[in-house]
N, C-alpha and C positions, 0 to 999 in steps of 0.2 A: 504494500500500500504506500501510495504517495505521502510523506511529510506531512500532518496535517498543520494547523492553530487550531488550538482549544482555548477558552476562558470558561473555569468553575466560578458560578457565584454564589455565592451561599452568607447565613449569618454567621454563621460557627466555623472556626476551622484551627487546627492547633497550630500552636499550644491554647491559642484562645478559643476553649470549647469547653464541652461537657460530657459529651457522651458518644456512642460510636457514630453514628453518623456524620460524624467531620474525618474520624479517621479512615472510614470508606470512600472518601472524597481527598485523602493526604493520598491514600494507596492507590487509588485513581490513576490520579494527575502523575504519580511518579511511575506507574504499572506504563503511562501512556507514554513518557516521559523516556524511559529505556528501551522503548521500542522507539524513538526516533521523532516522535512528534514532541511539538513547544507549546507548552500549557502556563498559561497566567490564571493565578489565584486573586481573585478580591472577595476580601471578606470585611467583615465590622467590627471593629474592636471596639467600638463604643457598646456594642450591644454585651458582649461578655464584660464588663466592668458595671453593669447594672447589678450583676448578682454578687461580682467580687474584685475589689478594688483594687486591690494589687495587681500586680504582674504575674503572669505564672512562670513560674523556677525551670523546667526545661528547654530547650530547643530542639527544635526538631531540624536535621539536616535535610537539604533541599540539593535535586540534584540539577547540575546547569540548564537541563530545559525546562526547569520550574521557575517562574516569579510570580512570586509572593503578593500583593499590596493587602495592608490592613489597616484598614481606612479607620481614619481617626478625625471624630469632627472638634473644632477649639470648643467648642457650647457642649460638647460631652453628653450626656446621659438625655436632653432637649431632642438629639437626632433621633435616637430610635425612638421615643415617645413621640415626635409627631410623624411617625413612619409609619408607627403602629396604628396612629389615628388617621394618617392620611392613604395609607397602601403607595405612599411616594417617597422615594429617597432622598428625604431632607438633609439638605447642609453635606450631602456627600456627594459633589460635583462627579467626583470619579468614575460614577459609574455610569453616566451617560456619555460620558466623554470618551470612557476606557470601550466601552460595548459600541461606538458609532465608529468610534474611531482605528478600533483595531485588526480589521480584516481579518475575524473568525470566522475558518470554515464552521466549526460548532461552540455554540456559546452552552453551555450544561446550568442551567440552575435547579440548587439545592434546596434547604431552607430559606426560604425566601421572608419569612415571617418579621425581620427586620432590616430588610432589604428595600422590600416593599413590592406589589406582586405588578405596579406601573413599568418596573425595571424589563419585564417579559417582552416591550413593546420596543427597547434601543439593539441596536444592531441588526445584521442579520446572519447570514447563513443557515446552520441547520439548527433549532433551539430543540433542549432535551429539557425535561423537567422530572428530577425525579422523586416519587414520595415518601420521603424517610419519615412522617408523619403525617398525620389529619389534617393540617393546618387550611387546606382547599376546604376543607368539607368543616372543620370547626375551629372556633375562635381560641379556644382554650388547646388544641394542638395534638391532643391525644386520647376523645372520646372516651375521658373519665368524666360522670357528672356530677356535678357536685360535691367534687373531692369524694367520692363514698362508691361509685356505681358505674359500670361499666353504659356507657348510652347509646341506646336504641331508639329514645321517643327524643327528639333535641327538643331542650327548652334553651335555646343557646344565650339569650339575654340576660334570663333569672341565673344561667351557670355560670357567663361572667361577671355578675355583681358580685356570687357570691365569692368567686373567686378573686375578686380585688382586684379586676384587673378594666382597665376603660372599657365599655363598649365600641365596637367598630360600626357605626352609624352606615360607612359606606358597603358593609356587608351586603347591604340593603336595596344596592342603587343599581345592581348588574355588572358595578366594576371589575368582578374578579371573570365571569366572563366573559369580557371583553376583552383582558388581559390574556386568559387564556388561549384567545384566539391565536396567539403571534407565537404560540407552541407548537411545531410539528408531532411531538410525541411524548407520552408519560410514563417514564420508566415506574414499574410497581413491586417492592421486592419481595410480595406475595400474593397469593391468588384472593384471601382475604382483603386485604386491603386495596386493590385492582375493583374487588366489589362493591366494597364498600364506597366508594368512589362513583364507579358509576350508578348505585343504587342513590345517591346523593344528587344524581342530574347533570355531572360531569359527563363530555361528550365529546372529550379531546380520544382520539385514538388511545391505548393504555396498554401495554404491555409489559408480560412481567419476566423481570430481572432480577433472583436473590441478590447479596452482597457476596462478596469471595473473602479472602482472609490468606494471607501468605504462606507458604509453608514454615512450620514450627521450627524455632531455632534449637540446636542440637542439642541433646542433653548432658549434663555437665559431667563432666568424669565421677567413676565411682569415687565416694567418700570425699567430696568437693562439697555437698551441703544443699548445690545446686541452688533451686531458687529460693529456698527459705531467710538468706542473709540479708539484710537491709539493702536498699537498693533506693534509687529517685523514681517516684511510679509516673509511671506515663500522663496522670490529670494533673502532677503536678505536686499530689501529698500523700509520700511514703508511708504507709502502713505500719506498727511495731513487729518486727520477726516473730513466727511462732518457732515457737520451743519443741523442739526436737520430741519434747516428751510427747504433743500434742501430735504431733505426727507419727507417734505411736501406732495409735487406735486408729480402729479403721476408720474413713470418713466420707462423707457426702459434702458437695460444694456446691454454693451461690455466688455467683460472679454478677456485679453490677448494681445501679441505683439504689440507693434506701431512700425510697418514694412508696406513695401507697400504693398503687397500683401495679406494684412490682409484687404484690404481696407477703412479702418477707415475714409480716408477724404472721397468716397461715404456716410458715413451714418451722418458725419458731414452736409454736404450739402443737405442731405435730411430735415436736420433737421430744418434747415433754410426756409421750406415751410410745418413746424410742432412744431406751437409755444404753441399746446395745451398740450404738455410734456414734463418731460425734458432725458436727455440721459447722465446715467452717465457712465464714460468709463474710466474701470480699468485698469491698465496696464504699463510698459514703452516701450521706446523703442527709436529705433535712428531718426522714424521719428515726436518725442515728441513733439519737439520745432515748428515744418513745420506743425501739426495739432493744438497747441496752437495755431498758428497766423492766420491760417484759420477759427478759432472759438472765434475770440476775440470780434468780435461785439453779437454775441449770446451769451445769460445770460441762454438758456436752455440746454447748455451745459457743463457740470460738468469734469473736471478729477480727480479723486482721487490715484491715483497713485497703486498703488502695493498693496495688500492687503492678509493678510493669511486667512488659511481657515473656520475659525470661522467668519471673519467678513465679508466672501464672502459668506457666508451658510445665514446668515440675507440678502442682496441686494438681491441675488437672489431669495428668499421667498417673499420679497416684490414688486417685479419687474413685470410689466406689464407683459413683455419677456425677454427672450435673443434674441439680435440681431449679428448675426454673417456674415458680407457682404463680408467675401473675393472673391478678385478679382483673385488670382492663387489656383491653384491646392493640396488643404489641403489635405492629407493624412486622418485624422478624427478628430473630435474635441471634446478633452477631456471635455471641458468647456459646450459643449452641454448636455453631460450625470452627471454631476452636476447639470447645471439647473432640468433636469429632478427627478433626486434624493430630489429634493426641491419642488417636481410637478407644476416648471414651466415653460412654453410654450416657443418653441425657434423660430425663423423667420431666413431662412436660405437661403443664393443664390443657385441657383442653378447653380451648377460647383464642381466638383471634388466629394472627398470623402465626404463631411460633410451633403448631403441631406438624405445618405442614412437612419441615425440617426431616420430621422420624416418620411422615408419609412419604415422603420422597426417598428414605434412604434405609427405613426400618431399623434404624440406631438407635432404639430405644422405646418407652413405653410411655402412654398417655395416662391421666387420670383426671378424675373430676368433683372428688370430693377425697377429704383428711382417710376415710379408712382407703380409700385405691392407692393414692399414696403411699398410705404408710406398706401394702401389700405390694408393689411396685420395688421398693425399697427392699423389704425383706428377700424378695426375692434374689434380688440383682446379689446380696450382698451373702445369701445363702448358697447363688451357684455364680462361681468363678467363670465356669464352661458359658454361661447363659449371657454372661459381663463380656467374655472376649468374643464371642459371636454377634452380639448387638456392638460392640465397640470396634470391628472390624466392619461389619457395612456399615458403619457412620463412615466412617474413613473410606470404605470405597464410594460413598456418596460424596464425600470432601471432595477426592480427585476428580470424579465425575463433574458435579455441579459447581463448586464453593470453592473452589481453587485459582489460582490467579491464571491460566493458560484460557480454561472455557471461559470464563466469563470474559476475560477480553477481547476472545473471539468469536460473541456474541455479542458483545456490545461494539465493536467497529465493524463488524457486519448488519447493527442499527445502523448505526452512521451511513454506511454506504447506499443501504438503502434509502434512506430519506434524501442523500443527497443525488439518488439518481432521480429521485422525486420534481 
């Protein structure tokens, strides 16, 4: 394939992010990047300093056919706030300037949510849009209502008051379809949420696209400690080492947010009537401190905080499973096709996008309430034989699907077609 230009735009992207979908938008741009194509990054830095004021402690290395901009407005925190109120990207010239001006065969937008969804109408060539969240379809981003409830019936007004957050008046006015129009196509990295979407009255073309994840870096020599040691975690705030003693016993893992919808305190409580394991569970989050004190009398309950991805490549290889219990409606879960890369076995609810992972690859088993769970669990950790056979088709689903070879050669075989379009 010919050389192309790219420009990703998105709100998040590291080290100023939060969660994986900036880093499937890092691995991108550089997957795209050592195959010989030049990719420009803009993203918002003002929009990650709303939640955290500092700077974040790592960097991430860029390779020469990546440039960066992370647009930064002097009025600070004023940009995304009338961005969010306008669906226009206030006080950040750049991005109409950088999008008209820069002779992109494809311009890719991401999170657009503080970008602002007007930004879909500068440039041209081929526009991709892809959904690493609800945000087309809801205001609050990820079809929890009411902080409490997975949603089905939107009452989207009453759920952003209660969520403290402005209402977006221009929701109201056809903006976002009209925005939508200047999109060739909507990457969707599940069949779930591709639905949901167009059950919602979107009526852009929509295809679906998992995330991939790189192959795991090698494992440390015997009696090295491998990834248990302190380390800089990849969001930015190292975890405390677990103790070797902790790694003992056999265990079950959680990787990722402590939000509610993540359901963390379900599989806390499960835990509590499974004291033959323990559960360690990576992560931060706002609801850190509310799952601390829910788990303070259990000792088979570990947190280890934040962790990069060398010392998540060991927990994962040694872990019973992953357990992933969210209670809302997850787009996909990057953290699933890791474990599987590690060949092993993940235990997943059944709701939204994340089951589709162990339908595609048979890596593992579903549940739907605390006793399937807890039976799901016993299982896995009662036969070893039943662990390495579910944890090896995850891993030939890895190579197959979720690996960085297919997906890129499914995703510039988008490309080509649209721009023979």
């Amino acid at each position: 394939m010919t050389p192309l230009r790219f420009c990703m735009v998105t709100t998040f992207y590291p080290p100023y992010h939060f969660g994986g979908d900036a880093m499937y938008i890092y691995r991108l741009s550089h997957a795209l990047a050592r195959r010989g194509h030049t990719v420009d990054v803009l993203h918002d830095r003002d929009a990650y300093h709303l939640a955290r004021p500092g700077e974040p402690a790592p960097r991430f290395a860029d390779h020469p056919n990546v440039r960066v901009t992370a647009m930064k407005s002097p009025l600070g925190a004023l940009s995304p706030l009338l961005t969010q109120q306008t669906a226009r990207p206030f006080l950040k010239p750049d991005v109409r300037r950088r999008l008209e001006g820069g002779g992109y065969d494809v311009i890719h937008f991401h999170n657009m949510s503080l970008i602002g969804s007007t930004a879909l109408g500068f440039g041209g060539g081929v526009k991709l849009y892809t959904t690493h969240e609800h945000w087309l379809v809801c205001p609050m981003h990820v079809l929890w209502k009411f902080d409490r409830e997975p949603c089905d019936r939107p009452q989207c007004l009453a759920c952003t008051i209660r969520g403290r957050r402005p209402p977006q008046l221009w929701r109201y006015t056809g903006r976002l379809v009209r925005d939508l129009a200047h999109v060739n196509r909507l990457l969707s990295p599940s069949r779930f949420t591709r639905q949901r979407h167009i059950d919602a009255g979107v009526e852009r073309p929509i295809t679906v696209l998992p995330y991939f994840v790189p192959a795991p870096p090698a494992p440390a020599p015997a009696g090295q400690g491998g990834a248990v040691s302190p380390k800089p975690a990849s969001a930015g705030e190292g975890g405390p080492p677990i103790a070797a003693s902790q790694l003992d016993r056999p265990y079950f893992l959680y990787v990722g947010r402590l939000v509610k919808l993540k359901g963390v305190d379900t599989l806390i409580r499960a835990f509590g009537r499974y004291p033959g394991a323990d559960l360690i569970i990576v992560g931060d989050g706002e609801e850190r401190d509310a799952l601390v004190r829910l788990a303070a009398a259990m000792p088979n309950v570990v947190f280890a905080g934040a962790k990069d991805q060398a010392q998540l490549a060991s927990l994962y290889r040694n872990a019973i499973a992953l357990v992933m219990p969210s209670t809302g409606y997850e787009v996909f879960g990057i953290v699933l096709i890791e474990a599987f890369a590690q060949k092993t076995p993940v235990i997943v609810r059944r709701l939204g996008g994340m089951p589709e992972a162990v339908e595609d690859s048979g890596g593992g088993l579903l549940f739907s309430n605390e006793d399937e769970l807890l039976d799901a669990m016993r299982r896995l950790q009662d036969s070893p034989a039943l662990r390495q056979d579910l944890g090896e088709r995850g891993h030939r689903g890895y190579l197959e699907h979720w690996s960085e070879g297919p997906h890129l050669e499914r995703y510039l075989s988008i490309v080509e077609e649209e721009r023979g379009r």
